[in-house]
Residue frames relative to the residue before (quaternion, step in Angstrom):
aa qw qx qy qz dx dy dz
X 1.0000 0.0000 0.0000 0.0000 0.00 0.00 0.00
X 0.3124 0.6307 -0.6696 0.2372 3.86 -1.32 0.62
X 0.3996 -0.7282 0.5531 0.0637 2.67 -2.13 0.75
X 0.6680 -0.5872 0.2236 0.3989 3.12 -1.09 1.40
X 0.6748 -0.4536 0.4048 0.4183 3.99 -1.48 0.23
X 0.7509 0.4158 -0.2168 0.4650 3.70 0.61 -0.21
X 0.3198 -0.8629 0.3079 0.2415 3.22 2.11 0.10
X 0.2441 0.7843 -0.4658 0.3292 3.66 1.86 1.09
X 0.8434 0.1912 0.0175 0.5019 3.45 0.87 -1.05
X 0.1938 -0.6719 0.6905 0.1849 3.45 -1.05 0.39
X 0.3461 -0.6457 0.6805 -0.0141 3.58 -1.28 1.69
X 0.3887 0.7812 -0.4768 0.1058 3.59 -0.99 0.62
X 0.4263 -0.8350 0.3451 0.0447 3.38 -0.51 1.74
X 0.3449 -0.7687 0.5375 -0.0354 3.63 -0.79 1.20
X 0.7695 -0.3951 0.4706 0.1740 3.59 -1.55 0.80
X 0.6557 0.6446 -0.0708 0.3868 3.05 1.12 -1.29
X 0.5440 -0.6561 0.4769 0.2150 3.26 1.13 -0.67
X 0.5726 0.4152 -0.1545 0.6899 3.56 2.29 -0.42
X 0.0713 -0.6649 0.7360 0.1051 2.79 -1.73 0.56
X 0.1710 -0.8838 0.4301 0.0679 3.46 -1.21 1.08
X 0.3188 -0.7984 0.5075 0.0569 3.37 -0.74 0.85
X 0.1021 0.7435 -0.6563 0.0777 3.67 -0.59 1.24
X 0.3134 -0.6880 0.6302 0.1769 3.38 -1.29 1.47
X 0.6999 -0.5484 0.4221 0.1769 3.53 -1.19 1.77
X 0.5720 0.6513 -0.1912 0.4605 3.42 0.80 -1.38
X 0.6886 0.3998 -0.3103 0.5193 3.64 0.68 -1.02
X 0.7867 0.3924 -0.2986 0.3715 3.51 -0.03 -1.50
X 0.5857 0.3587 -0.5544 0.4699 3.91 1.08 -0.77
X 0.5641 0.4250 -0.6013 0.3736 4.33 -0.36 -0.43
X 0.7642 0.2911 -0.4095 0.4044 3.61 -0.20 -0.86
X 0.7904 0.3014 -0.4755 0.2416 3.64 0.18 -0.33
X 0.4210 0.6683 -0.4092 0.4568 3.60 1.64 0.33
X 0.6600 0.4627 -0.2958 0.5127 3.32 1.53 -0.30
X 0.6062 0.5662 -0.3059 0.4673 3.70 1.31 -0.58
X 0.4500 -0.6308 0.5742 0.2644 3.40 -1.84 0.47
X 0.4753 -0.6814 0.4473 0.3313 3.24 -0.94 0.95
X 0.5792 0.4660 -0.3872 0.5455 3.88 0.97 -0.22
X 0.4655 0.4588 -0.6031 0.4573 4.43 0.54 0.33
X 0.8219 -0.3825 0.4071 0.1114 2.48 -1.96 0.95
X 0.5755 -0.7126 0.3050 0.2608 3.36 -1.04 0.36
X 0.5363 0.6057 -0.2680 0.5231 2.99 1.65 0.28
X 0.5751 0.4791 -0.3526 0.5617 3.36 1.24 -0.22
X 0.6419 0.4332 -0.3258 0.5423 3.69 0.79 0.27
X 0.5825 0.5220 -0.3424 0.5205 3.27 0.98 0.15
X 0.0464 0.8623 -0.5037 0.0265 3.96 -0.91 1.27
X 0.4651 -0.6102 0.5107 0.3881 3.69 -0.58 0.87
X 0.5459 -0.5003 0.5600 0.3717 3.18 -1.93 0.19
X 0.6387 -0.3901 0.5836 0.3151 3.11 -2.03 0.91
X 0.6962 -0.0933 0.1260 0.7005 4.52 -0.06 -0.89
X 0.3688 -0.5468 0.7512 0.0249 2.10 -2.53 0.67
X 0.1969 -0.8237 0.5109 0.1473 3.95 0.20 0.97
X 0.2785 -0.6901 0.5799 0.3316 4.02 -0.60 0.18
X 0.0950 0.8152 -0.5696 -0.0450 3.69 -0.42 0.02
X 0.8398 -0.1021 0.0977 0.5241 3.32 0.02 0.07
X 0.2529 -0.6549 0.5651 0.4334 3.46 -1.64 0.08
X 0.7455 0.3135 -0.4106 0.4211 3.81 -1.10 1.17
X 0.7386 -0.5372 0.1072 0.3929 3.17 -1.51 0.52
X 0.4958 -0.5659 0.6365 0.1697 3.17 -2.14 -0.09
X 0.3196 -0.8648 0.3867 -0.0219 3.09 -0.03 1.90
X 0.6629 -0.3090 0.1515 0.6649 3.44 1.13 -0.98
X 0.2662 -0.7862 0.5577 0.0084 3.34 -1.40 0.76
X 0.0402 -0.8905 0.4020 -0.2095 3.61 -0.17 0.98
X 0.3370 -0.7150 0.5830 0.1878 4.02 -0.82 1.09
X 0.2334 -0.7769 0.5235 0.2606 3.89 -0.50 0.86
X 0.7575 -0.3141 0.2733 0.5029 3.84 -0.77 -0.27
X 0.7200 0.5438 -0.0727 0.4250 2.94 1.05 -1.31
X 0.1490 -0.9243 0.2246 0.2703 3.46 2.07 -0.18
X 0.1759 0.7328 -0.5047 0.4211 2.65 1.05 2.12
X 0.2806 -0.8629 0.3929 0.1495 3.39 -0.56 1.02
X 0.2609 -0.7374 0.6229 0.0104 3.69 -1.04 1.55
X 0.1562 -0.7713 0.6115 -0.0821 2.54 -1.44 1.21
X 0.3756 -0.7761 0.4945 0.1104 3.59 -0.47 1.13
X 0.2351 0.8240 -0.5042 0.1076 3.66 -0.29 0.97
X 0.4819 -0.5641 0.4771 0.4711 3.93 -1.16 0.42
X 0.5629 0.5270 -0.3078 0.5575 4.03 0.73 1.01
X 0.7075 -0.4901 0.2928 0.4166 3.26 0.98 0.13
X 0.3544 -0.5721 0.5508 0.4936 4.22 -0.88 -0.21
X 0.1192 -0.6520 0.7420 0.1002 3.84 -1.60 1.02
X 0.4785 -0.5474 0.6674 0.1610 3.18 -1.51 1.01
X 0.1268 0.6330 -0.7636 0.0082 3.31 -1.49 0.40
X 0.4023 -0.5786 0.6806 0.2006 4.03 -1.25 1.54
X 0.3288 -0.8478 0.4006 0.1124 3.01 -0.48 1.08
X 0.5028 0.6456 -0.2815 0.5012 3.27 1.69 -0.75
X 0.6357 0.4149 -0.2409 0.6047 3.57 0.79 -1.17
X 0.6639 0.4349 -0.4522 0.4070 3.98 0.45 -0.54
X 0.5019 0.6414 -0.3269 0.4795 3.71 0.80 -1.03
X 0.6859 0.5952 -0.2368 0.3452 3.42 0.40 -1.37
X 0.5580 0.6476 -0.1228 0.5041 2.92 1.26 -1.73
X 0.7948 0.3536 -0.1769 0.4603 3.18 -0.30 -1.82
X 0.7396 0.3588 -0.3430 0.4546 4.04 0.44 -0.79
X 0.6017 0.3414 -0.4767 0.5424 3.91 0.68 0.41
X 0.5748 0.5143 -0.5992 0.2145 3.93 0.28 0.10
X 0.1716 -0.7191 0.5769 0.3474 3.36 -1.45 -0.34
X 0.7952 0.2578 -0.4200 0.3533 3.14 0.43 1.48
X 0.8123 -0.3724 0.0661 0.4439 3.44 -1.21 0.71
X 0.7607 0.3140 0.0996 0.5593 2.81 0.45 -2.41
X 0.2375 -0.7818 0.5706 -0.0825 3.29 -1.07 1.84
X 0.2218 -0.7406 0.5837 0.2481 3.75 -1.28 -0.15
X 0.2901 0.7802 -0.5523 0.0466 3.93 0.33 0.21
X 0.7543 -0.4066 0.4910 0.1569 3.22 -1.75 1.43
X 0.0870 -0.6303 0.7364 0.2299 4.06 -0.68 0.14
X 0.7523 -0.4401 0.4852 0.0693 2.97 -2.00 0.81
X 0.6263 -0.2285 0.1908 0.7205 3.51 1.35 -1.29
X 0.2450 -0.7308 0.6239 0.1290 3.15 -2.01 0.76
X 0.0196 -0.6880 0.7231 0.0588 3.69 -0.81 0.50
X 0.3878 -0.6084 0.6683 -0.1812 2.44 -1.25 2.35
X 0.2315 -0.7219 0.6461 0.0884 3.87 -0.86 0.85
X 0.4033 -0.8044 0.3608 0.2452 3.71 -0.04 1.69
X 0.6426 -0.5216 0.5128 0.2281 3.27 -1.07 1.12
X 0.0976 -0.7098 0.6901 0.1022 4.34 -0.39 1.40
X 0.5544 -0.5831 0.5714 0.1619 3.13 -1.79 1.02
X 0.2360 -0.7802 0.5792 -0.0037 3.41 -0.29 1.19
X 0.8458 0.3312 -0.0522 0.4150 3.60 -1.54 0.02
X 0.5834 -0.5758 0.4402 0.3665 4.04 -1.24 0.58
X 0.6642 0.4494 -0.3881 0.4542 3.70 0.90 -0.20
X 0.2299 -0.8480 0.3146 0.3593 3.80 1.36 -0.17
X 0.0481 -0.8237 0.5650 0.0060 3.58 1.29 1.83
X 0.4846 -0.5285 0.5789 0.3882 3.89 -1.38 0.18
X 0.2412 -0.5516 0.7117 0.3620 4.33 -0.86 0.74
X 0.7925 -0.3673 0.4294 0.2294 2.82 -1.96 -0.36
X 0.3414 -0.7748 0.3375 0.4114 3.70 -0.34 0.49
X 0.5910 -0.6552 0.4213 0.2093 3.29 -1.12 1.21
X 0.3897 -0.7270 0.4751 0.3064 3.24 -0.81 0.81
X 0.4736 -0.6201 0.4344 0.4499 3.77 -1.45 0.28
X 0.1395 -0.7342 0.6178 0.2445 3.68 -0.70 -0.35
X 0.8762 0.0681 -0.0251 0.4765 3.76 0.70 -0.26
X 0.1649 -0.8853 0.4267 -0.0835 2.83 -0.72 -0.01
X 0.0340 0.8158 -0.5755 0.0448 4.12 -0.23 1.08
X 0.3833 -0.6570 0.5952 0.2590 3.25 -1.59 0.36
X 0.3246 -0.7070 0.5857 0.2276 3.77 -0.55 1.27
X 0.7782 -0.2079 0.3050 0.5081 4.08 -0.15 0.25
X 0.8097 -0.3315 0.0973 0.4744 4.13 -0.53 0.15
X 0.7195 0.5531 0.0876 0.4108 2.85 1.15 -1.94
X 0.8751 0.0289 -0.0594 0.4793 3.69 1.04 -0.14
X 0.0965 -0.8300 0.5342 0.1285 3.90 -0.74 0.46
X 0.1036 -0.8249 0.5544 0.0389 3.47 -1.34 0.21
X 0.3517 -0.8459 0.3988 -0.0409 2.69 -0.40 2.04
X 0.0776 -0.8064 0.5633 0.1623 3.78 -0.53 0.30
X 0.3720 -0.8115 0.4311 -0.1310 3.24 -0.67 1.82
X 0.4338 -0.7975 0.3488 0.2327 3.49 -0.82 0.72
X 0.3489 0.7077 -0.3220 0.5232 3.40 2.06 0.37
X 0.3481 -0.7865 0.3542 0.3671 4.02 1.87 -0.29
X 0.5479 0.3434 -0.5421 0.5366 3.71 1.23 1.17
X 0.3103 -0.4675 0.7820 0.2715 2.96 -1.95 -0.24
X 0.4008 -0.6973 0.5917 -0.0557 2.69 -1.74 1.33
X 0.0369 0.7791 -0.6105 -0.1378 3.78 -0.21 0.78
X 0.0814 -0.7670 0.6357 -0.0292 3.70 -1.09 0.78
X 0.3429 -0.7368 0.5616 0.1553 3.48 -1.09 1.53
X 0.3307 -0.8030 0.4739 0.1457 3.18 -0.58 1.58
X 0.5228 0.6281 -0.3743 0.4382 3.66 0.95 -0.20
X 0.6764 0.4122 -0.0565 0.6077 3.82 1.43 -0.86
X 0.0987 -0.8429 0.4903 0.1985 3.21 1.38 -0.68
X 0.5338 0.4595 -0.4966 0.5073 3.80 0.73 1.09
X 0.6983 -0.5159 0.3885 0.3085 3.15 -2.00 0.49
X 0.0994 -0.7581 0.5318 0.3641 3.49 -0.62 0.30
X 0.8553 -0.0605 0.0323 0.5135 3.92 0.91 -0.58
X 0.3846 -0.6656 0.5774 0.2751 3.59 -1.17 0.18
X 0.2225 -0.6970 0.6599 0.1711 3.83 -1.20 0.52
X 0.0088 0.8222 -0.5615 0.0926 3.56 -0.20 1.15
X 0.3661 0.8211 -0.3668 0.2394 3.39 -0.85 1.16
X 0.4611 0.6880 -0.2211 0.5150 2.90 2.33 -0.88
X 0.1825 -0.7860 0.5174 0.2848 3.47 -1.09 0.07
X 0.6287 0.2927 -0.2870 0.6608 3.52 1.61 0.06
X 0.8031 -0.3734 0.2924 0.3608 3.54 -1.94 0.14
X 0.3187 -0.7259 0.5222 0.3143 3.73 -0.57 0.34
X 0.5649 -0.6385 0.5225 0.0138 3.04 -1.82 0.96
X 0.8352 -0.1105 0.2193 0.4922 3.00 0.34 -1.20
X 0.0704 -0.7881 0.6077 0.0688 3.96 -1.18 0.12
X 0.1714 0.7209 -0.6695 0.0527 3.43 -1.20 0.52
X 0.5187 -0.6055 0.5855 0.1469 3.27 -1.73 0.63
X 0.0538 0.5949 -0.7966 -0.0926 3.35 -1.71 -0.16
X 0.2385 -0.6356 0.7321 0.0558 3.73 -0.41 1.29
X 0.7442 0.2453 -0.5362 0.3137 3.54 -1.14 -0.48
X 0.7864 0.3758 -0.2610 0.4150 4.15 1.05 -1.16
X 0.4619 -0.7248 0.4235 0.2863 3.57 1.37 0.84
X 0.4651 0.6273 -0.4843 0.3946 3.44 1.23 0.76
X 0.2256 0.6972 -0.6632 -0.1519 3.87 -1.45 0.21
X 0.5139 -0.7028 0.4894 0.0496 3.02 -1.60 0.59
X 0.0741 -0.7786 0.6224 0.0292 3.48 -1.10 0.42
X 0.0847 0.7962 -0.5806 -0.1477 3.48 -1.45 0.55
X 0.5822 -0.6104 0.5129 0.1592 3.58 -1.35 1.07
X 0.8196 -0.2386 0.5070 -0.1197 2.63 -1.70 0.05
X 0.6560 0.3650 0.0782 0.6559 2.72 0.78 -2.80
X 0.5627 -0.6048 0.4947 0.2699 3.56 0.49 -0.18
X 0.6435 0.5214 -0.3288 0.4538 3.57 1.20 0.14
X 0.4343 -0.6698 0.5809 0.1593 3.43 -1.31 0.95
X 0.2880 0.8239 -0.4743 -0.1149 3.79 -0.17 0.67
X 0.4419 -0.6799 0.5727 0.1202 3.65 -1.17 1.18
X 0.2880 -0.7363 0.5957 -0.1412 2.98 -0.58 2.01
X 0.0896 -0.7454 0.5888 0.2994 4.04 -0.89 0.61
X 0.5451 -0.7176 0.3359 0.2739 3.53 -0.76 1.49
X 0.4365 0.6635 -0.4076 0.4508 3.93 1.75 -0.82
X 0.8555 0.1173 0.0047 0.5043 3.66 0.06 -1.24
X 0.4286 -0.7060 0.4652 0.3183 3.79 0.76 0.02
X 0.5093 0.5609 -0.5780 0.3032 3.92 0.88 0.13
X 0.5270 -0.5634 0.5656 0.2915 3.12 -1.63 0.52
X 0.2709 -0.7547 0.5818 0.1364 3.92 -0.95 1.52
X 0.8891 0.0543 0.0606 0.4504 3.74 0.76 -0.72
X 0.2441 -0.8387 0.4802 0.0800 3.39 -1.25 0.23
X 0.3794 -0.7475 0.5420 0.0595 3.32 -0.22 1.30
X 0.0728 0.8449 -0.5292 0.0278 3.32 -0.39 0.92
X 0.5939 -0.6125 0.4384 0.2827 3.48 -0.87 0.97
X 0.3493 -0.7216 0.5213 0.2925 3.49 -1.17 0.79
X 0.7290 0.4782 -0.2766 0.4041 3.30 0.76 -0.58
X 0.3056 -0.5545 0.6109 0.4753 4.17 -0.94 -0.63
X 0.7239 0.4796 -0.3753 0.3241 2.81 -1.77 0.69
X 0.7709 0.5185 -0.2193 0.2980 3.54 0.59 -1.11
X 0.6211 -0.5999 0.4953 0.0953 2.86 -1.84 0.79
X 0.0457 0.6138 -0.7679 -0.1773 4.04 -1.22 -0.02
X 0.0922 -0.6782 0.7289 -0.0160 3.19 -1.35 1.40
X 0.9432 -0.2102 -0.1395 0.2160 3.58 0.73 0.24
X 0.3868 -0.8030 0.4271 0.1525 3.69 -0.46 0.92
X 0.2322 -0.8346 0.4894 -0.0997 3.26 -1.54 1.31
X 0.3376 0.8463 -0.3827 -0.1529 3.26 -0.11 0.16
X 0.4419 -0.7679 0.2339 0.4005 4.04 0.22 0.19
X 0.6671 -0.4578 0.2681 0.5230 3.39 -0.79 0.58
X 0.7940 0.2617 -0.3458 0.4261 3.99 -0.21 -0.53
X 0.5110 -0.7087 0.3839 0.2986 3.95 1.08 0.54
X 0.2758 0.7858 -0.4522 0.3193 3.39 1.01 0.63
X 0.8146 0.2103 -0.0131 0.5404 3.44 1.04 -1.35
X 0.1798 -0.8317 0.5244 0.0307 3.19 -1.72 0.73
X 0.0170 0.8908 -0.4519 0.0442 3.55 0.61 0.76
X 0.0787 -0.7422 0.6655 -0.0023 3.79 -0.74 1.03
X 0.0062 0.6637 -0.7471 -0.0365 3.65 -1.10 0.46
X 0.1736 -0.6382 0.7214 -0.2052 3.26 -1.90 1.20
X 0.3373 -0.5519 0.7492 0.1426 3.26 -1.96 0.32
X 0.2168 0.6807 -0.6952 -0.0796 2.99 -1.80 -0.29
X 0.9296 -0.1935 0.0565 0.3085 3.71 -1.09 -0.07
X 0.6315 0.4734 0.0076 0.6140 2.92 1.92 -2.16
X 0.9018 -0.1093 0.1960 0.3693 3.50 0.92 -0.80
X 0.5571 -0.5933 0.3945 0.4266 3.04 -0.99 -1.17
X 0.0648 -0.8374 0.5213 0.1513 3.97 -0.53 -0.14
X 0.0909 -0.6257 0.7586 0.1573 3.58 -2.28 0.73
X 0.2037 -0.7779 0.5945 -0.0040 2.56 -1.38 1.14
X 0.0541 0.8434 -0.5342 -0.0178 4.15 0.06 0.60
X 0.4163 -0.7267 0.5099 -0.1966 3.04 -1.17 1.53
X 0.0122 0.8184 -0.5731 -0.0408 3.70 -0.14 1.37
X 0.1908 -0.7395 0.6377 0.1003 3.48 -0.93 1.42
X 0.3901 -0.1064 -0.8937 -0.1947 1.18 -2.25 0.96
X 0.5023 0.7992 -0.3212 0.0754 2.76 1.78 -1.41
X 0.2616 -0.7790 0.4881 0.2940 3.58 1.48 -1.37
X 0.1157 0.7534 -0.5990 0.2456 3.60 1.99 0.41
X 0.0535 0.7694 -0.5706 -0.2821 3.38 -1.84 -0.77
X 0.3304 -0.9043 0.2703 0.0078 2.47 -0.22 2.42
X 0.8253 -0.1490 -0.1144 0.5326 3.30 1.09 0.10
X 0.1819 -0.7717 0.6093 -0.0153 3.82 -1.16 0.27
X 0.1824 -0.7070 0.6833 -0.0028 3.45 -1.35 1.63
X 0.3764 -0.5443 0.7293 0.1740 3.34 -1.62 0.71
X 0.0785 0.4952 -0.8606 -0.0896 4.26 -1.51 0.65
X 0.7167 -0.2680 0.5804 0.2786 2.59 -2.62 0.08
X 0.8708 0.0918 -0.0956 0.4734 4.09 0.24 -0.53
X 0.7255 -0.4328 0.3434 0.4103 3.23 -1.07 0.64
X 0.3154 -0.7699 0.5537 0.0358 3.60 -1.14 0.61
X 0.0440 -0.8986 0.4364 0.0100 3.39 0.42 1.50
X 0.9148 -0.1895 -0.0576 0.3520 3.89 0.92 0.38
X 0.5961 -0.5956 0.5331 0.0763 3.43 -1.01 1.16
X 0.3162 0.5472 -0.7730 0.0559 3.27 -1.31 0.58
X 0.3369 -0.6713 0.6219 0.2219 3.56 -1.27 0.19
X 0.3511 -0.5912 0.7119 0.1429 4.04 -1.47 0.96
X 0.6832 -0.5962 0.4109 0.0952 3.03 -2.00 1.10
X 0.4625 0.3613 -0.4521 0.6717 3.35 1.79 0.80
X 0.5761 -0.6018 0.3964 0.3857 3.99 0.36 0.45
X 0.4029 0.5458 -0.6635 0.3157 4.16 0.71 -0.10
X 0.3218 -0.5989 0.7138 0.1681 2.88 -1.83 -0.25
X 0.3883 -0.7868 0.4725 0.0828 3.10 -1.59 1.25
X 0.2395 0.8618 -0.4469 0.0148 3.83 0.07 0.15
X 0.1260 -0.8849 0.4358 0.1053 3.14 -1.39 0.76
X 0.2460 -0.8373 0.3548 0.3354 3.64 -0.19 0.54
X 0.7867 -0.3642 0.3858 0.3155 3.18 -1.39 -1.21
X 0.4299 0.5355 -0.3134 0.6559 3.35 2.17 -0.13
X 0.5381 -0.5711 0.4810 0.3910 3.95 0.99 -0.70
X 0.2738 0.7745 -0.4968 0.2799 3.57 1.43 -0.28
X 0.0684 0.6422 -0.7514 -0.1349 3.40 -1.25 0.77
X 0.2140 -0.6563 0.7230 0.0284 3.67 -1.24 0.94
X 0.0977 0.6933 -0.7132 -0.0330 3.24 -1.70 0.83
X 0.1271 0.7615 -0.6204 0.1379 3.78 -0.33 1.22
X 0.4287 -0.7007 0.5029 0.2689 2.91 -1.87 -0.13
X 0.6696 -0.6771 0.2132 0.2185 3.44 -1.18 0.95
X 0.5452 0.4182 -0.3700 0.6253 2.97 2.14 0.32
X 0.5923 0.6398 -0.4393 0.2163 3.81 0.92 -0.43
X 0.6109 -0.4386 0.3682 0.5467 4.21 -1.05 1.20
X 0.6369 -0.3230 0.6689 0.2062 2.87 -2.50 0.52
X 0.8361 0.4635 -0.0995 0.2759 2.96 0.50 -1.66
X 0.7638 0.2564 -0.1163 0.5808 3.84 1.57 -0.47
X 0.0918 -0.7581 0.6369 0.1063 3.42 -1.05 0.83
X 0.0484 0.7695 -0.5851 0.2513 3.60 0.68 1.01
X 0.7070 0.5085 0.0111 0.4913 3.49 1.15 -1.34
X 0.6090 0.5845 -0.1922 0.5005 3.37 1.30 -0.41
X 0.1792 0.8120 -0.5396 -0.1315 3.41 -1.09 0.19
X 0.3325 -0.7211 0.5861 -0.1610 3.46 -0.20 2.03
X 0.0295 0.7302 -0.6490 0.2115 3.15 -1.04 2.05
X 0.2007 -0.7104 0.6049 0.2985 3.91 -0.80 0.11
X 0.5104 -0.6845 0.4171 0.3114 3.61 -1.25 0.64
X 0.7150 -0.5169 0.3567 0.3072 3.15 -1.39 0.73
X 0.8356 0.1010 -0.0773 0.5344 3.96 0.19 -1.50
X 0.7719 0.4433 -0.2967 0.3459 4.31 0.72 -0.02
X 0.3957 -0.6845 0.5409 0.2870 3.64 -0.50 0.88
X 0.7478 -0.1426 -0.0548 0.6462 3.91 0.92 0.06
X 0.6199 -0.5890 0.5076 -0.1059 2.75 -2.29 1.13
X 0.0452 0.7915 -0.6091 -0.0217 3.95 0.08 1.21
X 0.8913 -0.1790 -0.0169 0.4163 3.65 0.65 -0.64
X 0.3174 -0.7258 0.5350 0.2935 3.40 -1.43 0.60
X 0.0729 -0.6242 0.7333 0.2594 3.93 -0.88 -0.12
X 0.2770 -0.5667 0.7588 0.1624 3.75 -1.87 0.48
X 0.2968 -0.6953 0.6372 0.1501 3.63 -0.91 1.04
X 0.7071 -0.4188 0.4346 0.3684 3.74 -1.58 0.14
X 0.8891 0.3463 -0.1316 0.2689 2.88 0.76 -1.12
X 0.4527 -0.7333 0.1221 0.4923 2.83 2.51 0.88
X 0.4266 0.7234 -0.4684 0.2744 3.56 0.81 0.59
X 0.1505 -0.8199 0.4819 0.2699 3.91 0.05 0.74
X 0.0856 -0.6851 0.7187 0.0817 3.55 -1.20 1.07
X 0.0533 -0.8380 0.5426 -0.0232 3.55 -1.38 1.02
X 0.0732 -0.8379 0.5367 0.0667 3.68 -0.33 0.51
X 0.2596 -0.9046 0.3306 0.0712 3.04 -1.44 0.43
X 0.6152 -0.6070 0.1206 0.4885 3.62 0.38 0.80
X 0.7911 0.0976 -0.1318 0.5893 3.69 1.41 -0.77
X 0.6846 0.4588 -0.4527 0.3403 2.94 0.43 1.37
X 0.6485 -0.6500 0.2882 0.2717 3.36 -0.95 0.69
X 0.7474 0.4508 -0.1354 0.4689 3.21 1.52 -0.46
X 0.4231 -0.7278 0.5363 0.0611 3.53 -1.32 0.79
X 0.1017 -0.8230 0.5579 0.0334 3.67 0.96 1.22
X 0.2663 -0.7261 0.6324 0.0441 3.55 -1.54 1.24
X 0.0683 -0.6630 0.7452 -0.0203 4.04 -0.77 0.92
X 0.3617 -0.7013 0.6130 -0.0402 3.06 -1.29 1.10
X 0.7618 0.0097 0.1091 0.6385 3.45 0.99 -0.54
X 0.6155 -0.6907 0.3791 -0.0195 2.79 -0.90 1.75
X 0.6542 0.5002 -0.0406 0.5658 3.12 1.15 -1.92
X 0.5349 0.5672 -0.4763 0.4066 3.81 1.07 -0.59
X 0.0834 -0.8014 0.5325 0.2593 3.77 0.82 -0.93
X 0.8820 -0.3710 -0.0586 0.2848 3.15 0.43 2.12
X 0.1336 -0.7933 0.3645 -0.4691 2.49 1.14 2.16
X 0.0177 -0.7336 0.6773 0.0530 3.93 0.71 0.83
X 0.1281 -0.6950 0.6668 0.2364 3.64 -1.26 -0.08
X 0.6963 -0.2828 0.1143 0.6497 3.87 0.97 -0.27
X 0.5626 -0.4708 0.6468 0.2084 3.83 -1.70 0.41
X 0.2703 -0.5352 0.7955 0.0873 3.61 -2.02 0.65
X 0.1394 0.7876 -0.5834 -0.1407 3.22 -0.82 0.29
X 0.6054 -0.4315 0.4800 0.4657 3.73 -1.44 1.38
């Protein structure tokens, strides 16, 4: 999920094989037109289009520098100019569209077995922009794939994981990127030479990293995960890679973004939104402010807009719940719905 560079629309991919697009503009008129005492369905607005992309899911979905839109799919990532896509989508006369991407990155098919057969191509699951010029995808084949977007070919693979990768993120100024597994490890790759410098190992058996953070001045690192007992945060002072603090939830903790005062945002599988800081105790949530969502019985991801509105969706549910203010501590203003 994310919102377009001009912060008009919110773009967000589906299970389905679609990715939808609802222009902001619509849902604030109708709910400027609604009664704050209607029902909870009157707060609730279809998308503006309905894009076909592919048949199977949508893994992650993303605006590059270049505010071209990426799309994460078990088929590779498909570009789509977005300006020309807009174009498109505001001269149809219907909902549900079919448009062609622009370019595909395909994650290369690994030779498997003594007869070297090709496996199957691995789907992407994430997915990060390395600075203008390059991205790195984390793949369900257990590498990440970095690929020079200017050449549009792969430059290397980061192999090392022993399960499918989750998630990826960068820290440009500490030439550092990251991956998480599966295996439950965090490994820290040096972006100059692609070797791998360190391993993050899980405290617990069993566990998962479902996602990776880092903030805009590369200071922080934040990894969330599952594992038998629960969920886990984990925050990370770079370069040093210290770990400065760490929370136990009741459910697995499927992703992390961080707001332009440095807290962090995460949600779990109970629906828990959490907003804390990356220096605040393990041990107290005095400092916290911890809200359950409005239309999903669990949480896969959150996206923080520019304009500091939090939009959040949820794995079984059709809808894309909008918070306007953080600080409200769980304050729905109205729902998207797929």
């Amino acid at each position: 999920m994310t919102t377009s560079p001009d912060s008009k629309y919110v773009v967000g991919g589906s299970t389905d094989g679609c990715f939808y697009v609802w222009r902001l503009e619509d849902a604030l008129r109708a709910e400027s037109s609604s009664n704050e005492d209607s029902d909870e369905t009157s707060h609730r607005h279809t998308s503006t289009f309905r894009v076909n992309a592919q048949n199977g899911s949508i893994y992650d979905i993303k605006f590059s520098p270049s505010s071209n839109l990426f799309v994460a799919t078990d088929q590779g990532v498909l570009t789509y100019d977005w300006s020309k896509l807009l174009s498109n989508l505001e001269s149809c006369k219907t909902n549900l569209v079919r448009v062609e991407p622009s370019q595909r990155y395909v994650v290369p098919q690994v030779k498997q077995g003594a007869r070297g057969a090709l496996g199957p191509i691995a789907e992407c699951n994430s997915f990060v922009f390395d600075g203008r010029d390059r991205m790195i995808v984390a793949a369900g084949d257990r590498r990440a794939y970095v690929w020079d977007l200017k050449r549009k070919q792969p430059v290397t693979s980061l192999s090392g994981h022993s399960r499918y990768l989750h998630s990826v993120a960068v820290a440009t100024r500490q030439n550092m990127i990251f991956t998480g597994s599966e295996d439950g490890n965090v490994r820290v790759w040096d972006r100059r030479d692609w070797k791998c410098q360190k391993t993050i190992r899980s405290s617990e058996d069993n566990s998962w990293v479902s996602s990776l953070a880092v903030d805009n001045d590369d200071n922080w690192l934040v990894s969330t995960g599952g594992n038998s007992n629960g969920g886990f945060v984990r925050a990370f002072h770079l370069p040093t890679l210290v770990n400065v603090s760490s929370w136990k939830e009741s459910a697995a903790v499927n992703d992390v973004q961080f707001t332009s005062r440095k807290s962090i945002v995460t949600v779990d599988s109970d629906a828990q939104i959490v907003v804390r800081s990356c220096l605040s105790s393990s041990s107290s949530s005095s400092s916290e402010i911890r809200f359950r969502a409005r239309s999903s019985p669990n949480l896969h991801t959150a996206h923080l807009a520019r304009t500091s509105f939090l939009a959040v969706a949820g794995s079984s549910s059709p809808f894309v719940d909008i918070y306007p203010s953080l600080s409200e501590g769980g304050s729905c203003a109205f729902s998207l719905q797929m």
